[in-house]
N, C-alpha and C positions, 0 to 999 in steps of 0.2 A: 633181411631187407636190402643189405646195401649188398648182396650178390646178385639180387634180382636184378638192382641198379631202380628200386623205386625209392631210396631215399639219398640222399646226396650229404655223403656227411663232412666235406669238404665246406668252413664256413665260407659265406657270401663276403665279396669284400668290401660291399657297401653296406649302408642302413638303408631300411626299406623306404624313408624319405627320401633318401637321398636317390634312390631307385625310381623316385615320383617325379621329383621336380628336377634332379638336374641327372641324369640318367649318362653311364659308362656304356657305350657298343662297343662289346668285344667280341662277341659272336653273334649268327645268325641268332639264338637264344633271347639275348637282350634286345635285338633289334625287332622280336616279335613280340615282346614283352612290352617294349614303349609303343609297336602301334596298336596293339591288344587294347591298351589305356589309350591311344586317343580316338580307337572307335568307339569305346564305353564312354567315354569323356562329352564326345559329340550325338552320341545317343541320348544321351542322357537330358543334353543343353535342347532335341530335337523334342523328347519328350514334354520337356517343364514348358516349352514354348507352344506346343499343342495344348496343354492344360492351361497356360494364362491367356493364350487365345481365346479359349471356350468361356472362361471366368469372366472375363472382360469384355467381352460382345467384341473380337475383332478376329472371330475363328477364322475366315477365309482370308483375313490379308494374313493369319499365322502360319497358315499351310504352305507359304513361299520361303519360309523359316525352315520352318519343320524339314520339309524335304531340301531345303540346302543344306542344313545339318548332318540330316541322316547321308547325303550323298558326299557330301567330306568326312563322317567317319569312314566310308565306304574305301574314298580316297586314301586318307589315310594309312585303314588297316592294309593296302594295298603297296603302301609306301612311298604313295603322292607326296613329293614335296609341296607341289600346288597348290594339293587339296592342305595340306596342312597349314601351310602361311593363308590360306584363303580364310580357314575358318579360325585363326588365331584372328586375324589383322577385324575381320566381321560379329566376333565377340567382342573386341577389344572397339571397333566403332561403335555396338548398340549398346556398351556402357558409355561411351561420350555422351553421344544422344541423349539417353536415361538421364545420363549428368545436366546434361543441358535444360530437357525439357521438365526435368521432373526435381532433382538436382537428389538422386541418391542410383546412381549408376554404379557406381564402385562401391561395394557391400563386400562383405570376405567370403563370397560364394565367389562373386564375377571374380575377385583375386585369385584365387584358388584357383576355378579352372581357367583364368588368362596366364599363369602358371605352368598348370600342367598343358597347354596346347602351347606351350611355346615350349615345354620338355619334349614334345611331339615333333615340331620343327626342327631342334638343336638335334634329336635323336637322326631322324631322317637324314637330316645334315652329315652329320659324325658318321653314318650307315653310307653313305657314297663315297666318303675320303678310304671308309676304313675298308671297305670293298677294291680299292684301288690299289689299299696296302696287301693286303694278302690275296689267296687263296679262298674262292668262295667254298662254303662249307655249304651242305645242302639243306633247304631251309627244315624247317621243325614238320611233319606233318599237321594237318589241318587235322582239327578234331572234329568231330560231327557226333559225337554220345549224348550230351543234354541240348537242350533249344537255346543256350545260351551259347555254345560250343557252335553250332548251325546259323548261329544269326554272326558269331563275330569272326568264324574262320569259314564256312563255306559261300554264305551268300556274297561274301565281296570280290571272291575269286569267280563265283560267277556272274555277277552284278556291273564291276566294273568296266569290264572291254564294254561293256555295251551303253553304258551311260555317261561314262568320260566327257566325252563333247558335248553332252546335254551338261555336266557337273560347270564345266568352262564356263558356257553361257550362264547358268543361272550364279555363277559365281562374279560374274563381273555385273549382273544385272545386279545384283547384293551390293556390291561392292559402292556401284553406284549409288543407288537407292540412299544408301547410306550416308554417301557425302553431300548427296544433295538434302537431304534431307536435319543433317547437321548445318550446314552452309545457311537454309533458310530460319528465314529470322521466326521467333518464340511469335507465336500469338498472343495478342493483349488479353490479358484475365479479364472476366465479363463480372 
């Protein structure tokens, strides 16, 4: 096996937590590996918020969710700085809110993945110093085998030139949304 070079018997020199939430970029490798996780991260946040829209009678205001989510993973696995503080800083306001209006925002889900989108940011981050330090190495090929593989490494690479400027706007229209929406005062209980 390890002449084929399908297993790597050189140990890793982190824990796989520690690979999670506070993530080493030392090669293109690791830098495909943090945004691998934060376009599963925000897929995932785009999913659950399709589902508690539907639950909750407010599917059409969740579908400006949804597709902001799905379009900052998109960001993201692309290695959008933007998209990634966009949808850190836009999870981390609709727990405020939640906190506010409902007052159970921060549950150890929102921790978790306000967490791992800000191991997204830091990675991104560390991924342009460390591009500056060395020599670019050529990135990992795109896998396209299962529809898991086609949805987190081919659609983004074709997805994003073309949606960018749409991702901008609907991220600042979030962003917004957001703080007004905090800023206005709780309705009186009936």
């Amino acid at each position: 096996m390890q002449t084929l070079g399908i297993s790597d018997s050189t140990p890793r020199t982190e824990s796989r937590w520690r690979a999670l939430f506070w993530p080493t970029i030392r090669s293109e490798g690791d830098l495909d590996y943090v945004s691998r996780q934060g376009f599963w991260i925000c897929f995932v946040v785009a999913v659950v918020s399709l589902i508690f829209g539907a639950f909750t009678g407010v599917f059409f205001a969740s579908l400006f969710d949804v597709l902001f989510f799905f379009l900052a993973g998109v960001g993201i696995r692309q290695q959008s700085r933007i998209a990634g503080i966009a949808a850190f800083v836009a999870y981390f306001l609709t727990g405020v809110m939640l906190q506010k209006d409902t007052g159970s925002g921060f549950n150890i889900t929102r921790i978790t993945f306000l967490a791992l989108l800000f191991a997204n940011v830091r990675g991104n981050w560390l991924s342009a110093r460390w591009r500056r330090e060395r020599e670019l190495q050529p990135p990992p090929l795109p896998l396209s085998q299962t529809w898991g593989d086609k949805l987190a490494d081919q659609l983004p690479i074709f997805l994003w030139p073309k949606v960018r400027i749409v991702f901008y706007v609907l991220a600042a229209l979030e962003l917004i949304l957001l703080l007004v929406g905090i800023a206005m005062p709780r309705p009186p209980a009936l």
